[in-house]
BASERO-635235 format. One record per residue (C-alpha): chain; residue in one letter; residue number from 1; x, z, y. Coordinates in Angstrom, 1 decimal. Example, Ala and Ser with C-alpha at 12.3 -4.5 7.8 and 13.67 -1.06 7.14 Angstrom:
2
A;a;1;12.3;7.8;-4.5
A;s;2;13.7;7.1;-1.1
END
This chain:
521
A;x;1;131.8;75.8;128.2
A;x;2;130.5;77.2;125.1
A;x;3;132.0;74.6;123.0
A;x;4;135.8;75.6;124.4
A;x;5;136.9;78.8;122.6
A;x;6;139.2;79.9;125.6
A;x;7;136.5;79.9;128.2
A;x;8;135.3;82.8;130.1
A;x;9;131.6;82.0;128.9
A;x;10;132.5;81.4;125.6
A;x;11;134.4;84.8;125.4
A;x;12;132.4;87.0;127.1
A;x;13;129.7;89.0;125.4
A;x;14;126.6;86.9;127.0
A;x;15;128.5;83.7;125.2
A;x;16;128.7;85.3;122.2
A;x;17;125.4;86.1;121.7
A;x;18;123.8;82.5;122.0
A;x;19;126.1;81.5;119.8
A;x;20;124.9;84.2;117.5
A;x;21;121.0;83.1;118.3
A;x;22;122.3;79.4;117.8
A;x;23;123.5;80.3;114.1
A;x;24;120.3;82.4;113.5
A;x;25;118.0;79.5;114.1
A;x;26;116.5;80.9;117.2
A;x;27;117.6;77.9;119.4
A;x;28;116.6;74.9;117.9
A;x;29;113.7;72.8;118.8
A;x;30;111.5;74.0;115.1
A;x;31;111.5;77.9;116.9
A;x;32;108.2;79.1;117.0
A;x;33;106.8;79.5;120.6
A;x;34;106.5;83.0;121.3
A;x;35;108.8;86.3;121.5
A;x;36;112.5;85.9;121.4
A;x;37;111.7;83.0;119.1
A;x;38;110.6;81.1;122.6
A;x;39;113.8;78.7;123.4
A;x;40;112.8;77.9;126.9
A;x;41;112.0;81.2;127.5
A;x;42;114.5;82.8;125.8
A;x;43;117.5;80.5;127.7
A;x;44;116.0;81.4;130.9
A;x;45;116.3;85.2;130.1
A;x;46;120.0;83.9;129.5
A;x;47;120.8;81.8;131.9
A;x;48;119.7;83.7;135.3
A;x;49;121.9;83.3;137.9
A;x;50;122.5;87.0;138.4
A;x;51;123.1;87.7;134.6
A;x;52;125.9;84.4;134.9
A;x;53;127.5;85.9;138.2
A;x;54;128.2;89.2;135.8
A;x;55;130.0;87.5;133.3
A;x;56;133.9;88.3;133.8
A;x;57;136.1;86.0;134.4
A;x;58;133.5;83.0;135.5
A;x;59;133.0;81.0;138.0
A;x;60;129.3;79.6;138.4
A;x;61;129.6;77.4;140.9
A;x;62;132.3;75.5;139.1
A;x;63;130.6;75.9;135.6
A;x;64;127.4;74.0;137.8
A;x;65;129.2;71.5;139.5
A;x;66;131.0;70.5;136.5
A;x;67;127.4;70.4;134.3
A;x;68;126.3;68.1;137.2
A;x;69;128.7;66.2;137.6
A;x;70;128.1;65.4;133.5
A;x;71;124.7;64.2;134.2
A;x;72;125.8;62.3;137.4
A;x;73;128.3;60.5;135.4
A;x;74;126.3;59.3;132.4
A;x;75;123.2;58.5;134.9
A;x;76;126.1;55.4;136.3
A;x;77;127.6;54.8;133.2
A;x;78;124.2;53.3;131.7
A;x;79;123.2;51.6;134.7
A;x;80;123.3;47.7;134.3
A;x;81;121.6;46.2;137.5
A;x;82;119.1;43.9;136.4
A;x;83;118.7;45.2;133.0
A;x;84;118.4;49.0;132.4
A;x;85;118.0;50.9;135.5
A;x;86;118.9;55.2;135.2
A;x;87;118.3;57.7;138.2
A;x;88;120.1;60.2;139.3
A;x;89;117.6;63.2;138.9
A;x;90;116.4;66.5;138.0
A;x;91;113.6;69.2;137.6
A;x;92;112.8;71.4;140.3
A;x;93;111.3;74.8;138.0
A;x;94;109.2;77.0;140.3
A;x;95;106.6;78.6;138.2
A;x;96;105.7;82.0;140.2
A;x;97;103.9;84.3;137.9
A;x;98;103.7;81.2;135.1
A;x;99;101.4;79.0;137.4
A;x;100;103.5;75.4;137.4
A;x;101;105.2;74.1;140.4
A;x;102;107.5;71.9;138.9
A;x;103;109.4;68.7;140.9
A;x;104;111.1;66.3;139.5
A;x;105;113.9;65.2;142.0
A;x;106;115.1;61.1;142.1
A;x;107;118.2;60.1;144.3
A;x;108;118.5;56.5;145.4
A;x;109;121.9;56.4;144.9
A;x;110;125.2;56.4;142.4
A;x;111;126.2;60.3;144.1
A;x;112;123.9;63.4;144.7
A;x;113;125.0;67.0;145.9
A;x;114;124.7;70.0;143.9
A;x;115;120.6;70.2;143.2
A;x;116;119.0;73.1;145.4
A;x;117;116.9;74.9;142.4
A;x;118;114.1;77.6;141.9
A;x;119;116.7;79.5;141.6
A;x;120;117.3;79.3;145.5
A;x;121;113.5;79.1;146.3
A;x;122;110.2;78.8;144.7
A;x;123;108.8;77.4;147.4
A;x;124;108.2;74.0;148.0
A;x;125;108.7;73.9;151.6
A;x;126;112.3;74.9;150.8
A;x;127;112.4;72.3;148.6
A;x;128;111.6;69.4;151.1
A;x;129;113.7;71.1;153.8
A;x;130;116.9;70.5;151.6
A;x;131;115.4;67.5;151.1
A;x;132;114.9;66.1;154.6
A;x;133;118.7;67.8;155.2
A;x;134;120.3;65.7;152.6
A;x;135;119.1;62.7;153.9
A;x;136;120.5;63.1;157.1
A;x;137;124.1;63.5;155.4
A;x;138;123.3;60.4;153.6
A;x;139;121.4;61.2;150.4
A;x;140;118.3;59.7;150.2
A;x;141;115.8;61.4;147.2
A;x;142;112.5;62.4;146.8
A;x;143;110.6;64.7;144.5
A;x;144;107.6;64.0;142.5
A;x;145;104.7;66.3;141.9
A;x;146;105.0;67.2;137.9
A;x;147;102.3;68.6;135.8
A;x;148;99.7;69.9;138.3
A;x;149;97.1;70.8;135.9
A;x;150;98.9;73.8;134.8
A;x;151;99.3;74.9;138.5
A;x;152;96.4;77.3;138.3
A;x;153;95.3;75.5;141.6
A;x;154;98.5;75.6;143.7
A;x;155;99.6;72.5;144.0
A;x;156;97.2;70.7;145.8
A;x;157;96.0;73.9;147.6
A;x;158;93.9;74.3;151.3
A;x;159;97.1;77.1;151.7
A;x;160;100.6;76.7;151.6
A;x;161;102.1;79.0;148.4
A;x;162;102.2;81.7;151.2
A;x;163;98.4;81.7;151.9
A;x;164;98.8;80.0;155.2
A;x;165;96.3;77.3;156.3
A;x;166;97.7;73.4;155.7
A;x;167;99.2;72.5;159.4
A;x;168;100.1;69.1;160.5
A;x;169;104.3;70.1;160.2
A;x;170;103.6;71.1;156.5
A;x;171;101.4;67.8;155.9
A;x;172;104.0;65.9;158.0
A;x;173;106.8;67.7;155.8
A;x;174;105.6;67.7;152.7
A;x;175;104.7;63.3;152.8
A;x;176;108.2;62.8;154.1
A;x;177;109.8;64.1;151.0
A;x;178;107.0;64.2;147.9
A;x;179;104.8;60.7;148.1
A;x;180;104.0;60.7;144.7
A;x;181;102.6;62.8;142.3
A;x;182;102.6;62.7;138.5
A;x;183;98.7;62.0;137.0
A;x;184;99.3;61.8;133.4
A;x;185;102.3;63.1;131.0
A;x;186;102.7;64.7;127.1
A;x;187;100.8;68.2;128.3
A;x;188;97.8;66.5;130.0
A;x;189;96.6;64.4;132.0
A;x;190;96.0;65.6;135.8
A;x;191;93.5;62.9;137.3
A;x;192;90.2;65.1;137.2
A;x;193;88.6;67.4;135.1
A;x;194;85.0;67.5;133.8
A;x;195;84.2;71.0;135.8
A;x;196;85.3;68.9;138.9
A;x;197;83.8;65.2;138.2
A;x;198;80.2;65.8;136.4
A;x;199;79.2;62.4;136.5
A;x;200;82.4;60.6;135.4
A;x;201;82.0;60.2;131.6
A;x;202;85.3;59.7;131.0
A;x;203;86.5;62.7;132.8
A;x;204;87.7;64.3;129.9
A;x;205;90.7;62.7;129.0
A;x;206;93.4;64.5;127.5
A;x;207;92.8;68.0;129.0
A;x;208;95.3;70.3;129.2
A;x;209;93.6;73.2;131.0
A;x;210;95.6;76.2;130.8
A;x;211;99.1;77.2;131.9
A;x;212;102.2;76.1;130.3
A;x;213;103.5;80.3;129.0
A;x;214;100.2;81.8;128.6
A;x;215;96.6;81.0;127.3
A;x;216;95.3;81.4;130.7
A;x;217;93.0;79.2;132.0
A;x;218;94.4;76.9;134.6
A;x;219;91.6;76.7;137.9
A;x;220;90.6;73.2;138.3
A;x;221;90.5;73.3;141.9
A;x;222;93.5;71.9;143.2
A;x;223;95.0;70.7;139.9
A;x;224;93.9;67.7;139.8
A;x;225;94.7;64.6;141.8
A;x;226;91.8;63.0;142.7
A;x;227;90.5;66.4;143.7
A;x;228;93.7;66.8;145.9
A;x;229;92.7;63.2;147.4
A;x;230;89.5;64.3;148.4
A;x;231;91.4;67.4;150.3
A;x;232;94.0;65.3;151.6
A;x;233;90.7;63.2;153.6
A;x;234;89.1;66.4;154.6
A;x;235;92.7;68.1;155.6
A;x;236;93.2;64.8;157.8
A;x;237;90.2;64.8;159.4
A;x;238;90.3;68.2;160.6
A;x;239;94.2;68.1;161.4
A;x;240;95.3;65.0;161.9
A;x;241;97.5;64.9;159.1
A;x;242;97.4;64.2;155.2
A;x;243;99.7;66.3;153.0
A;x;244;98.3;64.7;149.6
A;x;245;98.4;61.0;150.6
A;x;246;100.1;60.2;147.3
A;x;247;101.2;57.8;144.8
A;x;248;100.5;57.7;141.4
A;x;249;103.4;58.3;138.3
A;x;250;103.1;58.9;134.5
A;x;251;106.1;60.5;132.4
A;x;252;106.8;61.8;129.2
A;x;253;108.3;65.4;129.3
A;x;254;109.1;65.7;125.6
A;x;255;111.8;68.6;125.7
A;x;256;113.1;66.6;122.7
A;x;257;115.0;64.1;124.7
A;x;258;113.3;61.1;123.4
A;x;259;111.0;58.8;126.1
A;x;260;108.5;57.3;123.4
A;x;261;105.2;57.4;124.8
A;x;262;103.4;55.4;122.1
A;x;263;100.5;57.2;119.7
A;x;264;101.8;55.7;116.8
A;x;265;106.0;56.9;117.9
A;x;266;104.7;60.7;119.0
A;x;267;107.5;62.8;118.5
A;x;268;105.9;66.3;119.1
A;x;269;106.6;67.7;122.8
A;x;270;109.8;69.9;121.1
A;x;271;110.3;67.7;118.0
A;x;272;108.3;68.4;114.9
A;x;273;105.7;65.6;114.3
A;x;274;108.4;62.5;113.7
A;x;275;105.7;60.0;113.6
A;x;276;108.0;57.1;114.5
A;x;277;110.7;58.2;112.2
A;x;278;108.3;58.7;109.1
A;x;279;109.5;62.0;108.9
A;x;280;106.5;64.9;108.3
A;x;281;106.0;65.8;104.8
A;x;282;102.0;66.8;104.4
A;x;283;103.1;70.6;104.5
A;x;284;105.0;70.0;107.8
A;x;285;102.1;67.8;109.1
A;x;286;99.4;70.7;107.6
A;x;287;101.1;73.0;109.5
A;x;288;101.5;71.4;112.9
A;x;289;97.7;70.5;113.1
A;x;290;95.9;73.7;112.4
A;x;291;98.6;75.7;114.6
A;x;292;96.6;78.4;115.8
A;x;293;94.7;78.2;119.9
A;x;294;95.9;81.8;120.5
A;x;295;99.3;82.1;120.5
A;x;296;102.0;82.5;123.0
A;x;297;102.3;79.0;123.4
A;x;298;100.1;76.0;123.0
A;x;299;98.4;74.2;120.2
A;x;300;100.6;71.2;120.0
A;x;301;97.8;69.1;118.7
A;x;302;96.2;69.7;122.2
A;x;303;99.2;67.9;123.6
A;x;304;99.4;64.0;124.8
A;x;305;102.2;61.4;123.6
A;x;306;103.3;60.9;126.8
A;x;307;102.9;58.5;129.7
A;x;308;104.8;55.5;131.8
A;x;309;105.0;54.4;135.1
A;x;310;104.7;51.2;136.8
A;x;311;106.1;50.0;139.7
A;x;312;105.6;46.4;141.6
A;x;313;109.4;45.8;142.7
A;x;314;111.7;42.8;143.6
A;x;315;114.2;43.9;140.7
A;x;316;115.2;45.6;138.1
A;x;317;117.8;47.6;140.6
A;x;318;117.6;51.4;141.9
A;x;319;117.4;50.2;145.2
A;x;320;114.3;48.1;144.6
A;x;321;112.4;50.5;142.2
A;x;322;113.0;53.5;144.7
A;x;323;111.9;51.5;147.5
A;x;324;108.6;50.9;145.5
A;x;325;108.3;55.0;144.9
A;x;326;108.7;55.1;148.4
A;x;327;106.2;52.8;149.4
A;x;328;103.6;54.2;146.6
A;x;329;103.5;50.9;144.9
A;x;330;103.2;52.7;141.8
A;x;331;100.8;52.5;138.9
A;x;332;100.5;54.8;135.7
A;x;333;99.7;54.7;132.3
A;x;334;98.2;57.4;129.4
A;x;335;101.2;55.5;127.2
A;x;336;100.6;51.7;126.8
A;x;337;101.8;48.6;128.5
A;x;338;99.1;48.3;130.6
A;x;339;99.8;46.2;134.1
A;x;340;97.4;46.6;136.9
A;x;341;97.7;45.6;140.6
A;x;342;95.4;46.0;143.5
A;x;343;95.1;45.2;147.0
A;x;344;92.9;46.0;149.6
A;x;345;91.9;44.1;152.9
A;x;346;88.9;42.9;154.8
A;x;347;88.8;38.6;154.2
A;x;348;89.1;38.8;150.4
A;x;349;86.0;36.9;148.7
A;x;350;84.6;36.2;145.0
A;x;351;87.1;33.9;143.4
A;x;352;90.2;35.3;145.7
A;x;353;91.6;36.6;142.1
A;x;354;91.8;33.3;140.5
A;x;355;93.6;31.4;143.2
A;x;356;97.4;30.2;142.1
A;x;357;98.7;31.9;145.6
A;x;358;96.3;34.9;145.6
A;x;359;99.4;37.8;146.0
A;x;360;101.3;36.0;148.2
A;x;361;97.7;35.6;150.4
A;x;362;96.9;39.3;149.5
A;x;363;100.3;40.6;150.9
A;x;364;99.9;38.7;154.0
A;x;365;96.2;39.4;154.6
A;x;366;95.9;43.0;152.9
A;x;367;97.7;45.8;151.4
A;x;368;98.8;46.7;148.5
A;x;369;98.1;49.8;146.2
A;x;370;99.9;53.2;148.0
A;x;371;99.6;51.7;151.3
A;x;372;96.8;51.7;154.2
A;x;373;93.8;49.2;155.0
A;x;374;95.1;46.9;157.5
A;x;375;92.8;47.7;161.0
A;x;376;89.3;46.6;160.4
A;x;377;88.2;43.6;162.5
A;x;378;85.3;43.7;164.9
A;x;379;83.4;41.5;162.6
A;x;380;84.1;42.6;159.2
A;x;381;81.5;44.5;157.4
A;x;382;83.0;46.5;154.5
A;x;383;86.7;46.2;152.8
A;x;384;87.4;44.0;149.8
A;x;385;89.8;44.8;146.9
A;x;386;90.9;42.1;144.3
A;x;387;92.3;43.6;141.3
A;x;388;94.0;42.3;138.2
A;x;389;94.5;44.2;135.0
A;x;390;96.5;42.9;131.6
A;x;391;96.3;44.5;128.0
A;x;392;99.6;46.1;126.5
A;x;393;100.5;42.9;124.5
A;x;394;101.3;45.1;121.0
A;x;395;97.9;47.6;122.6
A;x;396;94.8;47.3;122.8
A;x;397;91.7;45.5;124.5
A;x;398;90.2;46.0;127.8
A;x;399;87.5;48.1;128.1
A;x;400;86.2;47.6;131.9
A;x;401;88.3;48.3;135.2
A;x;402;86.6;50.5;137.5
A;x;403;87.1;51.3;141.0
A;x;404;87.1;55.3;142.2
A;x;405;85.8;55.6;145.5
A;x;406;86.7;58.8;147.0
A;x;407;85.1;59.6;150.9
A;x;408;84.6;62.5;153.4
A;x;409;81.2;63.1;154.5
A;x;410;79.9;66.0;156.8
A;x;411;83.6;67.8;156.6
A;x;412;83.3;67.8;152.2
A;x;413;84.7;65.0;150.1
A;x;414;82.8;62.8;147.4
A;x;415;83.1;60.5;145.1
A;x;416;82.0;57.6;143.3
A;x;417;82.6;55.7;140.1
A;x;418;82.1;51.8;140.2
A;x;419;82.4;49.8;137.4
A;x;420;83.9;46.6;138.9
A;x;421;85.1;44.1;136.3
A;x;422;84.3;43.9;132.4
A;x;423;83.6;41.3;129.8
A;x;424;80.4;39.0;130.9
A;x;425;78.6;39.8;127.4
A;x;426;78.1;43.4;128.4
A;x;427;74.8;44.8;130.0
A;x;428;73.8;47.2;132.4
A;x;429;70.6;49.7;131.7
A;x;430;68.2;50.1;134.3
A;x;431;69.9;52.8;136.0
A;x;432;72.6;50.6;136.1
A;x;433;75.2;52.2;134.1
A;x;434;77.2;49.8;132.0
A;x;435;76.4;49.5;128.0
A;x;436;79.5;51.0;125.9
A;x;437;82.2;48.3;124.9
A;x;438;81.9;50.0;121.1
A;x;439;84.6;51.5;118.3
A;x;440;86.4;49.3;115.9
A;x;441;88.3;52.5;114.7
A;x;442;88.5;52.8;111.1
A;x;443;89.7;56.7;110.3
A;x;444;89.9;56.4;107.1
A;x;445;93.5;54.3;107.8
A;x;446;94.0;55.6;110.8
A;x;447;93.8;51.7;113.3
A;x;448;91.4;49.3;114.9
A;x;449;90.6;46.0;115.5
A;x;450;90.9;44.1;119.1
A;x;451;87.0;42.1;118.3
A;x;452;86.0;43.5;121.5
A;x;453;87.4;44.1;124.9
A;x;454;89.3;41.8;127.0
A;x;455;92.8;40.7;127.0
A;x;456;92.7;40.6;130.9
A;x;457;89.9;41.5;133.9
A;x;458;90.2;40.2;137.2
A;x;459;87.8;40.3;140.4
A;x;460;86.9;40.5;144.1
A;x;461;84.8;43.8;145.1
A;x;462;83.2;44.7;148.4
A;x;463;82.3;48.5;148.8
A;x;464;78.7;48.2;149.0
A;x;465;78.5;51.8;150.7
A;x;466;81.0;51.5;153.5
A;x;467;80.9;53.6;156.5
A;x;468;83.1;52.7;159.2
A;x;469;83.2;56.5;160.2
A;x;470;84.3;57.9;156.9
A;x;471;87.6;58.2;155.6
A;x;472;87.8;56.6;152.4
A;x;473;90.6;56.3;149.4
A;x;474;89.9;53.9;146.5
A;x;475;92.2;53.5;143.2
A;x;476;91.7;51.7;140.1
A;x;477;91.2;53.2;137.1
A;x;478;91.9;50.5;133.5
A;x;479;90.3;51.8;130.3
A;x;480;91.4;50.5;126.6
A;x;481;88.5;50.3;123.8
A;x;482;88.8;53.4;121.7
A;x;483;92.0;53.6;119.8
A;x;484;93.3;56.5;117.2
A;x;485;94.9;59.5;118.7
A;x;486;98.2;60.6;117.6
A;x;487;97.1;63.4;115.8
A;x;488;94.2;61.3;113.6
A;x;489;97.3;58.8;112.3
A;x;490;99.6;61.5;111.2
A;x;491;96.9;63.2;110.0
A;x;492;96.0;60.1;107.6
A;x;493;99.7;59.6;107.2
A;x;494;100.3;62.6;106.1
A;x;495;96.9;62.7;103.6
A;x;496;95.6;65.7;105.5
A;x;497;92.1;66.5;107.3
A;x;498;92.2;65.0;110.7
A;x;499;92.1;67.9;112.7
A;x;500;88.5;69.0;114.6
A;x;501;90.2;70.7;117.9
A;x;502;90.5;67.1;119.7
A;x;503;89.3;64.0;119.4
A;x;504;89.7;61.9;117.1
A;x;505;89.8;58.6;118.8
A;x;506;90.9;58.2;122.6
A;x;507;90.5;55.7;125.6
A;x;508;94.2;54.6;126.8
A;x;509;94.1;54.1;130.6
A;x;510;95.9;52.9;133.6
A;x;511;95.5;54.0;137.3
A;x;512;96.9;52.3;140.5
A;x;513;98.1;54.3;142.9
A;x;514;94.9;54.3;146.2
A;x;515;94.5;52.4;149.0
A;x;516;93.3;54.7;152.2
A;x;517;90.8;53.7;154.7
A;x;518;91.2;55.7;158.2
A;x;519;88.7;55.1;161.1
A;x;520;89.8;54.2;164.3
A;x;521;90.1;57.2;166.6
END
């Protein structure tokens, strides 16, 4: 509209003054975050449906059907069944009072209606309403919890938005329409924090702990998905009903447009680091890794490269891949190439994972990752998970795989770490905690060496703790050896100091989505 000199946009005084901001530099992707210099921000201000519905002359509805429509269009024109599969999708943009509630929205098919926005609610529930009402007229989507550790604790709440107490319709509502969640993208990384999982040592991965507009600190408590895991257990023991039964994604969110998630590609979440295109002069880099912690926005060097999801389907088709976000047969990555799969069920024994017909058996017999436990037989003692776990081919090593057991016990939830499979060299100290698999990182040029690690892990494990009484979840979490972090190879790149504000070397991972437990009533 803005492009077409005769439109009523593009004449009328709001038009002309983005196009006025355009030509000043104040709307491209190298603004500085903060004041009217803030693009997101700033377009927002713009863009609000009441300052569009004053505009003389134009018609909103037509100017969104026919934006829509655009995106609809290109989503079928690069789909090639069997080869590159594109969605049908958007971003659902609640933040009340800058605490994210973000959705991303995925339709099954080649047609979608007009998207029901923030703009019409901020509340979830809404959302999933439209949802459920969509499908009955022959739309099937679903949304996707995105970026939950800069919710301040509202996504994954003991309330609804409204303060209410979590009832059985919301829980039942809310797992019709939103089964999966998002646990790792470009601003952080929303499987636990450290305030929340003391005794994981590798709880601190990639933390993002503040909101998205503002330095303020983002609560822990119901940001974070194994946290919201361990509520979902407690909700459904005292309700009957689990509202955060969930599969697990990863996603990129660079603003930029690009879908890179490597360390070595990182393209800055807005543009500006260029790593893959060789880009950054030293200055440029300089000036991008000491960006002060207390503006506006956010540090960019506190930011991730961005994450990928995995899913275990028949084909390469829409039909098949949104059948497996359905299902929850999901898996996630920090970035790499990682494959992992896991299956629960009560008959599998040591050796299961090397046998030539072991998923076909573990289908039959068990249950895959996003799905329940099978019932327990009379005679079986604990469950058994096999799980199998393959290095990025271009990435690097295996580190261990580890199983997180997550459980209910006297109305609270817990949790455990178990360190399942690993290379047979390795030790465990007396306590029993498992020797460090080393650091092969060189930072003077910025790489490593695969000399340790494993190129795949594979293995059958019992819970050793089980009670038949407790509900349980278990998921699989796949650490890399250390690798550098973006930041330390544009830093050497670029011949500057490598900054101090993050690490300098980072453990690439991969999580499966859980597998639930439920006793028998």
């Amino acid at each position: 509209e803005l492009d077409d000199p005769d439109s009523a946009l593009s004449k009328s005084e709001l038009g002309q003054r983005i196009k006025t901001l355009k030509a000043e530099g104040k709307l491209n992707l190298t603004a500085k975050r903060n004041g009217d210099n803030d693009v997101l921000a700033l377009l927002g201000q713009l863009l609000k449906p009441e300052t569009l519905k004053a505009v003389p002359g134009l018609d909103t509805a037509k100017l969104t059907s026919s934006a829509w429509q655009r995106e609809i269009d290109a989503a079928n024109r690069y789909y090639q069944p069997g080869k590159f599969t594109t969605f049908i999708g958007y971003e659902w943009t609640s933040m009340p009072n800058g605490q994210n509630l973000h959705r991303n929205v995925i339709f099954r098919g080649n047609t979608a209606p007009n998207p029901f926005t923030s703009a019409d609610s901020s509340k979830p529930e809404d959302l999933w309403t439209w949802l459920s009402k969509i499908r009955a007229q022959g739309h099937e989507a679903l949304a996707i919890a995105h970026n939950a550790n800069a919710s301040n604790g509202l996504m994954y709440d003991w309330t609804t938005l409204d303060g209410r107490p979590i009832d059985v319709a919301y829980a039942v509502l809310r797992q019709q329409n939103e089964p999966l969640s998002e646990i790792s993208q470009n601003k952080g990384t929303s499987e636990t924090h450290p305030s929340l999982s003391p005794n994981d040592e590798f709880a601190g991965f990639e933390i993002f702990d503040r909101l998205l507009i503002s330095p303020q600190k983002s609560r822990p408590s119901g940001s974070y998905l194994r946290d919201a895991i361990g509520k979902g257990l407690v909700l459904d023991e005292k309700i009957g009903a689990n509202p955060y039964k969930d599969g697990f994604v990863g996603a990129a969110d660079l603003h930029g447009g690009l879908s890179v998630s490597s360390e070595q590609d990182y393209g800055g979440n807005v543009g500006g680091a260029n790593l893959g295109g060789g880009r950054t002069t030293p200055e440029a880099a300089k000036a991008l890794l000491s960006t002060p912690k207390d503006t506006d926005g956010f540090n960019v060097t506190i930011t991730g490269s961005g994450a990928l999801t995995g899913v275990w389907a028949e084909q390469n088709t829409r039909e098949a891949i949104y059948d497996a976000f359905r299902r929850k047969e999901t898996f996630a990555t920090s970035g790499t190439r990682i494959k992992v799969r896991l299956f629960g069920g009560w008959t599998f024994n040591q050796g299961f994972d090397r046998a030539p017909d072991a998923v076909k058996v573990a289908y039959a017999n068990g249950a895959p990752m996003g799905s329940d436990l099978p019932a327990r037989p009379a005679n079986a003692t604990a469950p058994s998970f096999v799980v199998w776990a393959l290095k990025d081919p271009d990435g690097a090593n295996l580190d261990r795989v580890q199983i997180i057991k997550i459980w209910t016990e006297g109305g609270a939830q817990k949790e455990k770490i178990f360190d399942v499979a690993f290379d047979k060299t390795r030790k465990r100290d007396a306590s029993g905690k498992l020797s460090a698999v080393g650091n092969t990182v060189d930072l003077k040029t910025a790489t490593f060496t695969n000399t340790i690690g494993s190129v795949s892990l594979s293995t059958v494990w019992r819970d050793p703790e089980f009670k038949a009484n407790q509900r349980a979840a278990y998921y699989v979490r796949v650490l890399e050896i250390p690798t550098p972090r973006w930041s330390t190879i544009l830093a050497v790149k670029s011949g500057v100091a490598i900054p101090d504000s993050v690490p300098a070397t980072i453990q690439e991972r991969a999580w499966s989505s859980p597998i639930w437990y439920t006793p028998k009533s």
